[in-house]
N, C-alpha and C positions, 0 to 999 in steps of 0.2 A: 504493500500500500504506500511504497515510499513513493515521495510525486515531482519530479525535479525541475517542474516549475515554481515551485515554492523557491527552490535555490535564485531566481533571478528576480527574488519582490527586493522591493523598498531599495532599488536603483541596484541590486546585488552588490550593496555595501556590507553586508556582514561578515561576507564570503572572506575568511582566512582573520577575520579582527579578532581579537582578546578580547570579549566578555566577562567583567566581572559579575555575577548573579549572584548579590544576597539572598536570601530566604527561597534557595532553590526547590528545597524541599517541602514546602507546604503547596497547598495546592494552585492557586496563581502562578507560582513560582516554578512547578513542574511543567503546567502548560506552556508557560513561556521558553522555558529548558527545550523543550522538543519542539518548540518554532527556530529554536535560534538554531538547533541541531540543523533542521533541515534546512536554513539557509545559511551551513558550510561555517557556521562560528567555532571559533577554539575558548570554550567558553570552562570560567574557574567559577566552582559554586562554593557557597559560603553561608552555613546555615546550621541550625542546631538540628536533633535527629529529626525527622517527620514527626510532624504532632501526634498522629494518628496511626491504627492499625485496624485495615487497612489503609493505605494511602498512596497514590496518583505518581507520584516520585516512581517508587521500588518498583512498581506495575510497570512501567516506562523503560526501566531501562535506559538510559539516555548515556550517551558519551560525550563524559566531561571528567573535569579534576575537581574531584567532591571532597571540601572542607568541612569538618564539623565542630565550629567553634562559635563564642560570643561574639557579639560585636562590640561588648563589656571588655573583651580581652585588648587592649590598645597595641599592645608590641606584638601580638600574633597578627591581628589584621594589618597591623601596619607592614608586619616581613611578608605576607604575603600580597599586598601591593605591590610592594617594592621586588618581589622575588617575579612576578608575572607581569611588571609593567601595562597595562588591560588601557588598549584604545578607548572602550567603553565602559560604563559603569551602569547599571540596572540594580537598584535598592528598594527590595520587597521584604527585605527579615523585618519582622514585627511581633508586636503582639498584639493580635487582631481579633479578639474578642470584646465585645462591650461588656459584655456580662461579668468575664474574667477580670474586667478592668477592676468591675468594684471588690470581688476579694484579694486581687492584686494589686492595688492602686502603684506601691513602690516599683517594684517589676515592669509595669506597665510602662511608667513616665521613664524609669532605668533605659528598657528597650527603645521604645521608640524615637525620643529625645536627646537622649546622649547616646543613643548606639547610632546615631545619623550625623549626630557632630564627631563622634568617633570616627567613623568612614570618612566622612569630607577633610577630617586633620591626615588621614591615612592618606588620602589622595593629595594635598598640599606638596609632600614628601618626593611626587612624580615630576621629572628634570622632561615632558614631554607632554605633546599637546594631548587631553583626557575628556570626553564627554561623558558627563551622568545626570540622569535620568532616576530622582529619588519619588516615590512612589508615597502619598498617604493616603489620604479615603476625601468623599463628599463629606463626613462627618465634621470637617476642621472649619467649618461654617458657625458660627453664633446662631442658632438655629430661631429665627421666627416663629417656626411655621407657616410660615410665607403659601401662596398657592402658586409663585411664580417661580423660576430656579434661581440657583445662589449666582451669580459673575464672581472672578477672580478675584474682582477689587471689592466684593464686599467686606464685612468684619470678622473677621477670625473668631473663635470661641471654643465651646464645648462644654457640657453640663457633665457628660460622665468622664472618668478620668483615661479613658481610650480618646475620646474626641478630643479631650482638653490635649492628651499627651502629643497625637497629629496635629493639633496646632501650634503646639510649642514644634515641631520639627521644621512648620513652614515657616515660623518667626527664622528659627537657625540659620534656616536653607536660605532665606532671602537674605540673613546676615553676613553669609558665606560671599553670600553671589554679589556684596556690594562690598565686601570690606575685603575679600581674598580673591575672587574671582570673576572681578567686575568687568565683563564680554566689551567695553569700552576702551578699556587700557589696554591690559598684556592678551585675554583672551586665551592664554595660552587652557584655561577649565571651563569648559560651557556647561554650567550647572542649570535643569531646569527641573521640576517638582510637577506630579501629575496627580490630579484628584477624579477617581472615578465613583461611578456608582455601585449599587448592593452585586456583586456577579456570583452566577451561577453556571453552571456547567458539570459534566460527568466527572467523577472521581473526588468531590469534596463530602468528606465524614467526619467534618466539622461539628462540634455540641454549639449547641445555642444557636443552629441554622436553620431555617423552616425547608428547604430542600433535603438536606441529610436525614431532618426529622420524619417527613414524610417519606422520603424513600424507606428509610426502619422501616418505618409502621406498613407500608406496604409488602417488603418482603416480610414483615413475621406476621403478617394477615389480622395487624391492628387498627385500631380506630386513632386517627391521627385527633393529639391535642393542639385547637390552636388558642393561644391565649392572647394574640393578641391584634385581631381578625382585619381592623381597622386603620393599620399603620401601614401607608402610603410610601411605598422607595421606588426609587430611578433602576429595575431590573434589569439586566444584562446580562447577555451571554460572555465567560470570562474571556472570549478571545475576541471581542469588541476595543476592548480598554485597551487588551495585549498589542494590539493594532498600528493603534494609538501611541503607547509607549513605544513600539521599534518604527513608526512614520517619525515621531518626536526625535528618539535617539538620531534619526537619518540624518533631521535637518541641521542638529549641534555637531554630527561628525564632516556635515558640506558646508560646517564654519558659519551659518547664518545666525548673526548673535542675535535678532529679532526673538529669537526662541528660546534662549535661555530667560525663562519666566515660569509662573503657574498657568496649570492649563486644566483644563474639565476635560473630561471624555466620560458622558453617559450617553442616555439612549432618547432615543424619540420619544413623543408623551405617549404614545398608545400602550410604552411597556412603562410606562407609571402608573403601578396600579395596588390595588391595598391587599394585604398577605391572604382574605376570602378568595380576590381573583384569582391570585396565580396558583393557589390549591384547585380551584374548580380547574383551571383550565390545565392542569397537572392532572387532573383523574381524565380528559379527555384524552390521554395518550396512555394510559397505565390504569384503563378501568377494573370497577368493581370492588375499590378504595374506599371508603367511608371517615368523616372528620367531622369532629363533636365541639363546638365553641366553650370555653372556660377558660374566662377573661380572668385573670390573675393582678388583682388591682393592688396586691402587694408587690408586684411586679418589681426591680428595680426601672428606674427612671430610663426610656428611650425617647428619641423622636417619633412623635405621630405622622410627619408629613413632610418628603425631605424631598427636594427637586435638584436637578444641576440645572445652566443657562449654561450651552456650550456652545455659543454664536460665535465664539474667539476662536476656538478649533477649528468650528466650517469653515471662516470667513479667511482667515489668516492663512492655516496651516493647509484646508482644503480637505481636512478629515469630518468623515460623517460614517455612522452607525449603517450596517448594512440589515442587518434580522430586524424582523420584525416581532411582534410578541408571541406569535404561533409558532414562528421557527426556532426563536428562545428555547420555546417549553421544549416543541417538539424536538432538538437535539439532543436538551437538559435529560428527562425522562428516556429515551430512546437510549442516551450512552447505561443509564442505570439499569433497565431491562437488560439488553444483554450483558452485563456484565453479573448479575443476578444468575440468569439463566446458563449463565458457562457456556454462552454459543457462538462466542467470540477471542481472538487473542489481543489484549487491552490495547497493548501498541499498537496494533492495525486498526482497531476498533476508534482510539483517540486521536491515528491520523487520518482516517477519513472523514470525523469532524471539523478537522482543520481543512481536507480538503475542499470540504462541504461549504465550509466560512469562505475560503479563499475563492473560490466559483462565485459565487453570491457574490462577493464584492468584484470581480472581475464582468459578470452580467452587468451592477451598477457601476461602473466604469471608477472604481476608487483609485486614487491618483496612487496609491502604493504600488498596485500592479502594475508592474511594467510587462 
């Protein structure tokens, strides 16, 4: 199922570059592992073991030089900077739970926060020009509730301490990028920071997820809990955002310092829709599921209603969402069934959703594909 037009996307700039890949092992980070594989990267990963068992990484197989360290550790990430000199940088290690955040609170701010100023000091160290590409969430928004989505230059914030922690990394990242790495001067680090939306896709068994939840409860022929039916996110398929971040890395390695900034990458509004919908429309590919409402008003504290505005991404960069909210589901659900039913081999099974993305955005004429 290997596809070797994947090798010539995004101008076939990856082909033979050093990839650095934080948090290769969780699941964002394995999807992107096996995009960068197939467009020809020699890519160094950097990540604590896989959260989870099962998990999307191990299933994958991927060929790379797999680290498994902190980002807490300052002289190990730094020798391995310094030992692989990495053209590019891609920073996904995190800790990426909301829920975790509140009985982790110290952990949480640790990871996210000074493990991002940790890397950026690591990469100061490189005697060569370096693009990165640091990854946080829509959450790093001072949340309204707004009905309309956040812009870049809104106000920063965050009520729980995962949100609060991604927005201290963007305060960092923008202090990096004007007091160490400011694309005006030397230029020599084009540092820019990407905020996506909630993603979904095969292979996340992730706790506190309403996809992993439901897929359980489907395989052991439960009645799925939803507690919190009415909380509205920006849904996406996770190789949307992935897109996005290797169209973004493109434009900081063809030296266009316009790009070193923040950027959105979520979805069109049809896939903004409230966690009832995307279960209903989750048993329309994986029928004969049932799910029982119990709203838990003990709840810890989340967002009811969270939008991105990513008019800067179309208008600028030229990037837009290609799936729609049918094809979402339908790949999301589609990769968990067979991999369920054992009637598939995961790596084939995971690249022909890739190649499935990559057609679709090749029909809609996405300026990635060349």
């Amino acid at each position: 199922m290997e596809n070797m037009e994947i090798s010539n996307q995004f101008n076939n700039i990856y082909a033979g570059k050093k990839v650095l890949l934080t948090g290769h092992t969780g699941f964002k980070g394995a999807w992107l592992a096996l995009w960068l594989e197939q467009l020809g990267a020699e890519i160094i990963g950097y990540a604590l073991d896989p959260p989870t068992s099962p998990n999307l990484f191990t299933l994958l197989n991927i060929k790379l030089t797999d680290y498994r360290h902190n980002l807490l550790e300052k002289e190990t990430l730094k020798s391995v900077v310094e030992k692989h000199q990495p053209d590019i940088v891609f920073h996904l290690a995190a800790q990426p739970l909301v829920r975790t955040s509140y009985t982790e609170p110290e952990d949480t701010f640790l990871s996210n926060a000074i493990g991002t100023m940790n890397l950026l000091e690591a990469c100061r160290t490189l005697n060569k020009k370096v693009s990165i590409v640091c990854i946080t969430t829509d959450k790093v928004y001072h949340n309204n509730e707004w009905v309309y989505g956040y812009r870049e230059v809104d106000a920063l914030g965050g009520y729980d301490p995962y949100s609060a922690s991604k927005a201290c990394a963007e305060i960092i990242i923008n202090s990096y990028r004007k007091s160490f790495f400011n694309p005006e001067k030397d230029g020599v680090v084009q540092l820019a920071s990407a905020r996506a939306g909630n993603v979904i896709g095969g292979g996340d068994w992730a706790a506190y997820r309403i996809v992993p939840d439901f897929i359980q409860a489907l395989a052991g022929n439960q009645k799925l809990i939803i507690r919190s039916p009415r909380s509205v996110r920006p849904w996406q398929h996770v190789l949307e955002p992935l897109s996005g971040y290797l169209y973004l890395g493109m434009k900081l390695l063809q030296g266009e310092k316009q790009c070193c900034d923040a950027w959105n990458f979520g979805p069109d509004d049809e896939n903004i829709v409230d966690v009832k919908t995307l279960v209903e429309k989750a048993l329309t590919f994986w029928p004969g599921g049932s799910y029982e409402i119990q709203e838990d008003k003990n709840a810890p504290h989340e967002a009811g209603l969270l939008k991105l505005d990513c008019s800067k991404a179309k208008h600028v960069l030229k990037w837009f969402p290609v799936l729609d909210f049918t094809q979402t589901m339908a790949l999301t659900v589609d990769w968990y069934r067979d991999y369920n039913s054992n009637s598939s081999d995961i790596r084939s099974r995971t690249l022909a959703d890739l190649n499935v993305y990559t057609n679709t955005a090749k029909n809609r004429q996405a300026n990635w594909i060349s």
